[in-house]
Backbone as a printed PyTorch tensor [residue, N CA C, xyz], in Angstrom:
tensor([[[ 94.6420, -83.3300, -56.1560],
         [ 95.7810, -83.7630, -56.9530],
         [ 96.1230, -85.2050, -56.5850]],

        [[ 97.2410, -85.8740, -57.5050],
         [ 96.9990, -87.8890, -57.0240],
         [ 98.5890, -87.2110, -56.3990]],

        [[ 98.5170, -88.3250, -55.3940],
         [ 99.3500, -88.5750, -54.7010],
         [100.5920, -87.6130, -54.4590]],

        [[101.2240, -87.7070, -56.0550],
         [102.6550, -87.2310, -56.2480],
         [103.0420, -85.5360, -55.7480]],

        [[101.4380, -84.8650, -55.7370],
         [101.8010, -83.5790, -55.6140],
         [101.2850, -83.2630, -54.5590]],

        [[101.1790, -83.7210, -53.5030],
         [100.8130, -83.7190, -51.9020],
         [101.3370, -82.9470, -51.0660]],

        [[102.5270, -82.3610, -51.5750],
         [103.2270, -81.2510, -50.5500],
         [102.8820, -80.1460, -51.6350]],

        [[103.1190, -79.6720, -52.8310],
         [102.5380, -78.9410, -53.4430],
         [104.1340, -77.4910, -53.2020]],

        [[105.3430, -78.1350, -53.0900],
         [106.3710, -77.6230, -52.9630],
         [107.3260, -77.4260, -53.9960]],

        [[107.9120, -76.4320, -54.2640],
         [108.6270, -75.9950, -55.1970],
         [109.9640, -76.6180, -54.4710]],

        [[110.5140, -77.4260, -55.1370],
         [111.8530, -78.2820, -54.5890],
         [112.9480, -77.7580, -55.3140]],

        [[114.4000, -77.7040, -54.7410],
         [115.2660, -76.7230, -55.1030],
         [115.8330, -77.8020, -55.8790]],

        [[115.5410, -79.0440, -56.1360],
         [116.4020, -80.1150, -57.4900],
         [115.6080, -79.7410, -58.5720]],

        [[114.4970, -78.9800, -58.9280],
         [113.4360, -78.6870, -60.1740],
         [114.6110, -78.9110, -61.4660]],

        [[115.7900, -77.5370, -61.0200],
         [116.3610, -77.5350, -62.2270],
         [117.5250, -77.1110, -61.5230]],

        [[119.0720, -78.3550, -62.1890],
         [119.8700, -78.0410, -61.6350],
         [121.0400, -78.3850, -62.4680]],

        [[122.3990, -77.7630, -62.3880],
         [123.4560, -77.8830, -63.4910],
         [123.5800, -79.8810, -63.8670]],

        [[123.2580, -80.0700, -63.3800],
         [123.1060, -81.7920, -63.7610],
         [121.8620, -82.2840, -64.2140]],

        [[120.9940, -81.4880, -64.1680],
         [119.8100, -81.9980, -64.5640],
         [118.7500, -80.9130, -65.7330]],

        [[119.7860, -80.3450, -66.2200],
         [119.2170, -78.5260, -66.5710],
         [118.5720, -79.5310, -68.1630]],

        [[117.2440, -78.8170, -68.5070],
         [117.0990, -78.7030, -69.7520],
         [117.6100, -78.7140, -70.9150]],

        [[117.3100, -78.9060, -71.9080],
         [117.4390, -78.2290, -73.4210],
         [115.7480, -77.7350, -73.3310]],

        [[115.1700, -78.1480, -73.1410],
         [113.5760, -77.7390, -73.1950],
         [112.6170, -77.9590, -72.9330]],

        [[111.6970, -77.7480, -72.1890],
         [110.9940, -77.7290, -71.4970],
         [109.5540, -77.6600, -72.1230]],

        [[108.5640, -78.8430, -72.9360],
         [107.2200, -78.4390, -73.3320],
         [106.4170, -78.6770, -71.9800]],

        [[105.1600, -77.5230, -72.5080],
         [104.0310, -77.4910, -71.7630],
         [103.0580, -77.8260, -72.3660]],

        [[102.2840, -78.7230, -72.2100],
         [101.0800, -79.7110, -72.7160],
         [ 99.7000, -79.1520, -71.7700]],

        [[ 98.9700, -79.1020, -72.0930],
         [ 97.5080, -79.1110, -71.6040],
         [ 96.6350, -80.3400, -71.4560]],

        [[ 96.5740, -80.8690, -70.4160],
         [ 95.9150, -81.5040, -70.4380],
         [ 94.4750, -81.3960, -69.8990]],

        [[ 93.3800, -82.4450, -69.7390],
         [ 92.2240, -82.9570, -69.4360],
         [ 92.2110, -82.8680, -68.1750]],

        [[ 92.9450, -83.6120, -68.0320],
         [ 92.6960, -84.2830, -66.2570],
         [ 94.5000, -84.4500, -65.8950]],

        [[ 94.6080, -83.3670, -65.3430],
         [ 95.6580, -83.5150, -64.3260],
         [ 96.2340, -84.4790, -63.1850]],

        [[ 95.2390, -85.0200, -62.8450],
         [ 95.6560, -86.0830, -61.8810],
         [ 95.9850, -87.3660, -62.9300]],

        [[ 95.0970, -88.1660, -63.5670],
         [ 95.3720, -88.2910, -64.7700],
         [ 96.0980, -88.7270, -64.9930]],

        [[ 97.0560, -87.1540, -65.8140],
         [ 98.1880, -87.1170, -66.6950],
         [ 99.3370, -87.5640, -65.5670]],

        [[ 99.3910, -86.8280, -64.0990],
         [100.7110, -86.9050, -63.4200],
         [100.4930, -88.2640, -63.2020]],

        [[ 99.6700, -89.1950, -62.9580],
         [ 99.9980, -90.2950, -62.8820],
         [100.2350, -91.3120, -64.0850]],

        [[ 99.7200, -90.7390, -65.0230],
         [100.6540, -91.0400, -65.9980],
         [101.9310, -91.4020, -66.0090]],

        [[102.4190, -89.9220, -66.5940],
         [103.9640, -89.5280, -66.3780],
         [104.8060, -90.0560, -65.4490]],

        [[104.3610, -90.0470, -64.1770],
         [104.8450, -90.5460, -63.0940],
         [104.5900, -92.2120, -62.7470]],

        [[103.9580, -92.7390, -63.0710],
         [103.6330, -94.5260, -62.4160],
         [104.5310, -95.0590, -63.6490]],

        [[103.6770, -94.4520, -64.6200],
         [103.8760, -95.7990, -66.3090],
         [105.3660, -95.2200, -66.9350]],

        [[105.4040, -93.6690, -67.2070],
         [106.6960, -93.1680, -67.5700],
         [107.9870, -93.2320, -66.6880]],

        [[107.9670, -92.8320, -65.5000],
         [109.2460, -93.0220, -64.7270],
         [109.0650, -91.8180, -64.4300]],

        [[108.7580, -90.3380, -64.8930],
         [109.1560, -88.9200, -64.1530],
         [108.7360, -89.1640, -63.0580]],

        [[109.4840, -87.7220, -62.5410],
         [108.8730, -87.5450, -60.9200],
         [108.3020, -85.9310, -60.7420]],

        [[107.6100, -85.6570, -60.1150],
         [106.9590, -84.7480, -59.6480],
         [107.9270, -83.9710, -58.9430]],

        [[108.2740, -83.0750, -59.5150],
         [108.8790, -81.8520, -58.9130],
         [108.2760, -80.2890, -58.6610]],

        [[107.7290, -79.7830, -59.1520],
         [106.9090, -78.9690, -58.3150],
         [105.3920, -78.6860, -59.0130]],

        [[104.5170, -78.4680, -58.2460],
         [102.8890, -77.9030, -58.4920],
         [102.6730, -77.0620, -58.1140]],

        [[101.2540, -76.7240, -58.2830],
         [100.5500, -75.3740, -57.6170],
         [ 98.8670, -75.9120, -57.9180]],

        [[ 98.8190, -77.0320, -57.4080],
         [ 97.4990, -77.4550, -56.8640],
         [ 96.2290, -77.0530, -57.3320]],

        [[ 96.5820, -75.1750, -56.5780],
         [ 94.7650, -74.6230, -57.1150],
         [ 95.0870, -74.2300, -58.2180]],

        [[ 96.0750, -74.0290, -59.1130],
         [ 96.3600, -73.7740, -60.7050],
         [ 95.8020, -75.1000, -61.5680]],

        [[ 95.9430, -75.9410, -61.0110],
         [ 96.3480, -77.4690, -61.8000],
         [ 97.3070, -77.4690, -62.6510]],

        [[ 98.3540, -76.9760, -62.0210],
         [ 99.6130, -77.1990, -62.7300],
         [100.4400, -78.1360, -62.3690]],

        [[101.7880, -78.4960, -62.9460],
         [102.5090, -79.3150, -62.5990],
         [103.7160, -79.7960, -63.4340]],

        [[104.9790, -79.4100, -62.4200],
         [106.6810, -79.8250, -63.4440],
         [107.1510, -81.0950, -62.7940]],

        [[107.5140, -81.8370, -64.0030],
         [107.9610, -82.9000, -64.2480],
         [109.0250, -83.4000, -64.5110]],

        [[110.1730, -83.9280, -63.4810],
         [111.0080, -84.7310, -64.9780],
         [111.1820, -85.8330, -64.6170]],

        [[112.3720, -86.3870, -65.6060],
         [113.2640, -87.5810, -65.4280],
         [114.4500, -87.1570, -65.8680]],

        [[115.6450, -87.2600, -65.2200],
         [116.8420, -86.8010, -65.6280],
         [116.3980, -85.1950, -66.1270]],

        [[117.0330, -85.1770, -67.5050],
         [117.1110, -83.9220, -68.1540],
         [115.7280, -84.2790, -69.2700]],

        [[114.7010, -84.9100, -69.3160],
         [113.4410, -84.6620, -70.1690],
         [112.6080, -83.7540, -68.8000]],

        [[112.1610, -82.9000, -69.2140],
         [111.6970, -82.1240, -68.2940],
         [110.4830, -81.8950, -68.7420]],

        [[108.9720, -81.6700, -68.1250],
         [107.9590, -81.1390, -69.1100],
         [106.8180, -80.7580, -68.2350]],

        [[105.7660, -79.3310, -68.4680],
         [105.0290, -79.2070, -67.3720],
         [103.6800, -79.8160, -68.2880]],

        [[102.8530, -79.9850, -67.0380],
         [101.4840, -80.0900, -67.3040],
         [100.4830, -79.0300, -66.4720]],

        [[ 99.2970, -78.7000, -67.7170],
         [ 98.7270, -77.4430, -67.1890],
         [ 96.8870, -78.1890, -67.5270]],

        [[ 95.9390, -78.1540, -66.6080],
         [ 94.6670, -78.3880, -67.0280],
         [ 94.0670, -77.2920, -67.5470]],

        [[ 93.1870, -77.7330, -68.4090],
         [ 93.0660, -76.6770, -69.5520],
         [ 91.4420, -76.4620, -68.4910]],

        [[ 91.5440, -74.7730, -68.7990],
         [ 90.3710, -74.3890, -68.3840],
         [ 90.9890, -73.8100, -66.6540]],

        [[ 91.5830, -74.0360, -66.0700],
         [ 92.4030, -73.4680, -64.7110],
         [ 93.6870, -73.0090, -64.6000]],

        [[ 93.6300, -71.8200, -63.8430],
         [ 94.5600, -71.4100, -63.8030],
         [ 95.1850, -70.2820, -64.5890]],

        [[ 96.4610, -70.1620, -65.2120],
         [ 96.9010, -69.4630, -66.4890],
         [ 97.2510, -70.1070, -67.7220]],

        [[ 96.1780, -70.2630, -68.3810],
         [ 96.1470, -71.2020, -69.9860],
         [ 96.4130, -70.4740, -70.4230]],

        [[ 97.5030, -70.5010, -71.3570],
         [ 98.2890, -69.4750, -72.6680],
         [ 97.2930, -70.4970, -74.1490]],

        [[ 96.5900, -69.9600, -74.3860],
         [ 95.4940, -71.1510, -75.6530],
         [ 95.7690, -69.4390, -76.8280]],

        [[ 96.3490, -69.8470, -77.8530],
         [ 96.7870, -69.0910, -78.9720],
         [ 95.3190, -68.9590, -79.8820]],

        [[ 94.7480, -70.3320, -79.6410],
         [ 93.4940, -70.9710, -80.8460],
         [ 92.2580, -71.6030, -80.1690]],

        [[ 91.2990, -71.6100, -80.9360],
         [ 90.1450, -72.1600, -80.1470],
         [ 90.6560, -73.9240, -80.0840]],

        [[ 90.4640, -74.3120, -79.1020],
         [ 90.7520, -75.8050, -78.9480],
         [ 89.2150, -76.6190, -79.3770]],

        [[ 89.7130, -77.8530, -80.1890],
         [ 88.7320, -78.8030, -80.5410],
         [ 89.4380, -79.9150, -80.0890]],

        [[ 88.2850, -80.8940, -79.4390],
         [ 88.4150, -82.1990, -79.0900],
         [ 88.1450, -83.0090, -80.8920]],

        [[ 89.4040, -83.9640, -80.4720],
         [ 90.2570, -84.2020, -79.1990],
         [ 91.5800, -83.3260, -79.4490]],

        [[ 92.0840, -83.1860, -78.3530],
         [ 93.5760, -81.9620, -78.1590],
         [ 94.7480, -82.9840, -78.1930]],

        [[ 94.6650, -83.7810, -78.9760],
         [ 96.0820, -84.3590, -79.7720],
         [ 96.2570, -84.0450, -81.0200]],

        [[ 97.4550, -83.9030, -81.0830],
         [ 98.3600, -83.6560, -82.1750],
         [ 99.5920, -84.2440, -82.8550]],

        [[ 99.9740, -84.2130, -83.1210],
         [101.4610, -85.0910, -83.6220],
         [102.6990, -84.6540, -82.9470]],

        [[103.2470, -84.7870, -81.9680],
         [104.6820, -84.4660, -81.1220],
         [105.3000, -85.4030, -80.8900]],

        [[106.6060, -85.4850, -81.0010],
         [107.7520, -86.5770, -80.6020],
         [108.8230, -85.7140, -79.9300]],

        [[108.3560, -86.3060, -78.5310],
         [109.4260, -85.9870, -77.6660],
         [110.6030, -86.9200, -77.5770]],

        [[111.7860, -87.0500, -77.5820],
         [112.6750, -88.0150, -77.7160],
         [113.7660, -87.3220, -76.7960]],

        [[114.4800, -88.2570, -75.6810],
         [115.7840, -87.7700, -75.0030],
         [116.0150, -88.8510, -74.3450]],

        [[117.0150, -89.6400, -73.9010],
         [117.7790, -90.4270, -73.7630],
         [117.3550, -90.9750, -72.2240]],

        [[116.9580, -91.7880, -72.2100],
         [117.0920, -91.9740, -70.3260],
         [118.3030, -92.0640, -69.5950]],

        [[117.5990, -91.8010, -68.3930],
         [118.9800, -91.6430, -67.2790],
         [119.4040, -92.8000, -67.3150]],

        [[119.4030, -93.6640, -67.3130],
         [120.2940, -95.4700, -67.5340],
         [120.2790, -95.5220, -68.7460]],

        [[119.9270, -95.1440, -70.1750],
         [120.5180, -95.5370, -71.3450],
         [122.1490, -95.6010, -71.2650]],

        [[122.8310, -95.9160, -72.2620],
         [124.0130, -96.0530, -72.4990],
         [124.7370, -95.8750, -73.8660]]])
């Protein structure tokens, strides 16, 4: 896993009356390390908890919350046969923690 998920600890800030959801998507990705550094370097989230040998991984910033799951490990919920490439059209939109 890159960096961010190095303790591989379920942290008791995941989800909390100040930081609680409206909703929570789960995306599949490719490459997990990847994506969290994605999310995490270029986006601003932070790594709040994994499970390593799953290749899983929860995310937020403030209240945008979102997990990432590598497709092919672990417990993949896949409804449909997947074709490359595994994008689709989604707009996630929620306010940052310093907007105003």
């Amino acid at each position: 896993m890159a960096e961010h998920a190095a303790d591989g600890v379920c942290h008791d800030e995941v989800v909390t009356k100040e930081f609680e959801p409206a909703l929570v998507p789960e995306l599949l990705v490719s490459d997990i390390d990847r994506s969290i550094e994605f999310w995490c370097e270029i986006c601003g989230f932070e790594l709040r908890y994994s499970r390593p040998e799953e290749r899983f991984a929860y995310l937020a910033l403030g209240t945008a919350h979102l997990m990432l799951e590598q497709v092919g490990v672990g417990r993949n919920w896949i409804t449909a046969e997947l074709e490359a490439p595994l994008v689709g059209e989604s707009i996630f939109r929620s306010p940052s923690p310093t907007s105003t």
